[in-house]
N, C-alpha and C positions, 0 to 999 in steps of 0.2 A: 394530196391533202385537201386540194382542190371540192374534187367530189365526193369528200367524206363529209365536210361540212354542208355542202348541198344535200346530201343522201338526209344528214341528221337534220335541218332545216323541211324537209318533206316530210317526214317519221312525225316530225312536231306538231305540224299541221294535218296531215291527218289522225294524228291521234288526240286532234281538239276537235274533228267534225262531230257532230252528231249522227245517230246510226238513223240510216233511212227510214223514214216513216212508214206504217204498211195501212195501207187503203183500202176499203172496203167498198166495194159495186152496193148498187140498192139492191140485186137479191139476197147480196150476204146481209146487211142491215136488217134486211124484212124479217129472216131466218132469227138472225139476232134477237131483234126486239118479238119477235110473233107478231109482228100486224102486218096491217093488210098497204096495199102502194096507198090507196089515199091517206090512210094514218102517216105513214113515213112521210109523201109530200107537204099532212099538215106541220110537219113538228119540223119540217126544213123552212116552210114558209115563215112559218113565225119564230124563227129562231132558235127554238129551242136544240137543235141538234146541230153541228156545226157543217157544211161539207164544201166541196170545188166542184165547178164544173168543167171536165173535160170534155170537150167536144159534145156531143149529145149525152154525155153519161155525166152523174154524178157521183163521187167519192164520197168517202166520209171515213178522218180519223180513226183507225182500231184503239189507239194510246187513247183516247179521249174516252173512251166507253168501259167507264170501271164499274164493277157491282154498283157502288155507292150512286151513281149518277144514274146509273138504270135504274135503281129503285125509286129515283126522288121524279121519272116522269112514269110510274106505274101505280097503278093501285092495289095496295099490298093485302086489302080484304078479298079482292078476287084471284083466288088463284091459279086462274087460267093464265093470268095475265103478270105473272111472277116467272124471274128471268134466271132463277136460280136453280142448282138442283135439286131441291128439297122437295 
């Protein structure tokens, strides 16, 4: 009875974690956004995009990059630089 309530005590706790975050390297960002490493580094520099630095590489959130948030650092009269499929 012991390790039933242990088993359910564990069941509990991780069915309160959160599911792992998925990361994106600065090629996948690049690919993402369409620009170029100096655009990417500018918009880490001054904050605008969020990321971690592991070792020499930097991440950056995928959950964080919704349509609505790509639109609002693009300009939506050039359509080179639209991140959608249209």
């Amino acid at each position: 009875m012991k390790r039933i309530d242990q088993l359910e005590a564990l069941i509990q706790v991780i069915g309160n974690t959160q599911p792992e975050e998925i990361l994106l390297d600065s090629y996948q960002m690049r690919e993402l956004l369409n620009c170029s490493d100096s655009t990417l580094r500018r918009l880490r520099a001054n904050g605008t995009i969020p990321c971690n630095k592991i070792g020499n590489k930097y991440y950056y959130p995928k959950n964080f990059f919704t349509q609505e948030f790509l639109n609002t650092i693009i300009k939506l009269d050039d359509p080179s630089k639209r991140f959608d499929d249209k």
